[in-house]
C-alpha positions as CSV (number, residue, x, y, z in Angstrom):
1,X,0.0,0.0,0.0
2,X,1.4,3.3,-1.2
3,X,1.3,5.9,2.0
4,X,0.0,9.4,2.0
5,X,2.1,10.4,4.1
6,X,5.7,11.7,4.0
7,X,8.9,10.3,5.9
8,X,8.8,12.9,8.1
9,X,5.4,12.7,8.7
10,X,5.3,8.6,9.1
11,X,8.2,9.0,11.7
12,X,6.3,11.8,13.8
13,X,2.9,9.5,13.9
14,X,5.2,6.4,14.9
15,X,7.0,8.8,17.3
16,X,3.6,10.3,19.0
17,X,1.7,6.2,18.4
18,X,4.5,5.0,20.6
19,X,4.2,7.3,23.5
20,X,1.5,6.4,25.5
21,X,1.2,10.2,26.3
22,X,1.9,11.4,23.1
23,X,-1.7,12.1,21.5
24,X,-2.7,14.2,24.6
25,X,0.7,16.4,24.8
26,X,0.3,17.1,21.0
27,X,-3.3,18.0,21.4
28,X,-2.5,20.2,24.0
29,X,0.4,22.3,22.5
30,X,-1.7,22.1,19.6
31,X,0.7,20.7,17.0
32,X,-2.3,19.9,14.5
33,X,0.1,18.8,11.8
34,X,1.5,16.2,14.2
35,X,-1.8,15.0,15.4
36,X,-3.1,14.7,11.7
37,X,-0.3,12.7,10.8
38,X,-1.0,10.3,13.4
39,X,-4.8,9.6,12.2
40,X,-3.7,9.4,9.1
41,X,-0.8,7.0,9.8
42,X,-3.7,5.0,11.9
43,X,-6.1,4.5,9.2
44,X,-3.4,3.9,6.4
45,X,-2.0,1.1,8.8
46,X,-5.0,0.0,10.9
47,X,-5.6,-2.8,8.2
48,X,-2.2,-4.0,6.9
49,X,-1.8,-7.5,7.6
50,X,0.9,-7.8,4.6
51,X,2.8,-6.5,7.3
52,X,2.0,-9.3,9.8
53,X,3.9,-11.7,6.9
54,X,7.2,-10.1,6.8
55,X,7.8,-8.6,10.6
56,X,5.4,-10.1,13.2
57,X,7.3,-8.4,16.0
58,X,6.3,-5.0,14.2
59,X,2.9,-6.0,13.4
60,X,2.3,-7.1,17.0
61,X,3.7,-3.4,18.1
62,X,1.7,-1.4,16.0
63,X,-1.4,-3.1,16.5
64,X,-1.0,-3.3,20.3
65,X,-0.4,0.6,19.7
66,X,-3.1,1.7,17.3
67,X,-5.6,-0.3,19.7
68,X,-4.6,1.9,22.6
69,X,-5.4,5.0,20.5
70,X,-8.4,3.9,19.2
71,X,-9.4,2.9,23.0
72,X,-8.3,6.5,23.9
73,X,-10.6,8.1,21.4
74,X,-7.9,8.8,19.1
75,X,-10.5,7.2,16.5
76,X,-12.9,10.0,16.6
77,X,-10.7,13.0,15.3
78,X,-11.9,14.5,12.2
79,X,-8.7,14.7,10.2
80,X,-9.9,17.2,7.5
81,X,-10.8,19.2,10.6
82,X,-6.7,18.8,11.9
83,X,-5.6,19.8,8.4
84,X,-7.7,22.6,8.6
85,X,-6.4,23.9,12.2
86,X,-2.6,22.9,11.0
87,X,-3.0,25.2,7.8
88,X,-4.1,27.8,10.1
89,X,-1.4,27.9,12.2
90,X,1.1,27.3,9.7
């Protein structure tokens, strides 16, 4: 699957995904760029089970990870609405 994302922009969602307090601190200091890269890395990834084929440990990560934001309510941002707020503020 081809990503949307840059590598820049990958490595931020990874970086924020893998911080359990990640999604709440980027909220709150309002980095919407960050936070849309995140829900956009989520729904790219959510369903990737090629993945699960060539690294399990990975796949095990990231779904362990994605489950805990989706658990948090990470599932319910409106990403047009965080590209929105991030072009704002850029």
């Amino acid at each position: 699957m081809k990503s949307t994302l840059s590598r820049n922009e990958e490595i931020t969602a990874r970086r924020l995904l893998a911080r359990p307090g990640g999604l709440g601190a980027a909220l709150k200091e309002k980095r919407w760029a960050d936070v849309a890269a995140l829900v956009c890395f989520v729904r790219e990834h959510d369903t990737s089970h090629d993945l699960a084929m060539t690294d399990a440990a990975l796949y095990k990560t990231l779904r362990q990870q994605i489950t805990t934001f989706h658990l948090r309510g990470g599932g319910a941002l409106n990403l047009e609405k965080l590209r929105q707020l991030a072009a704002q503020t850029s």
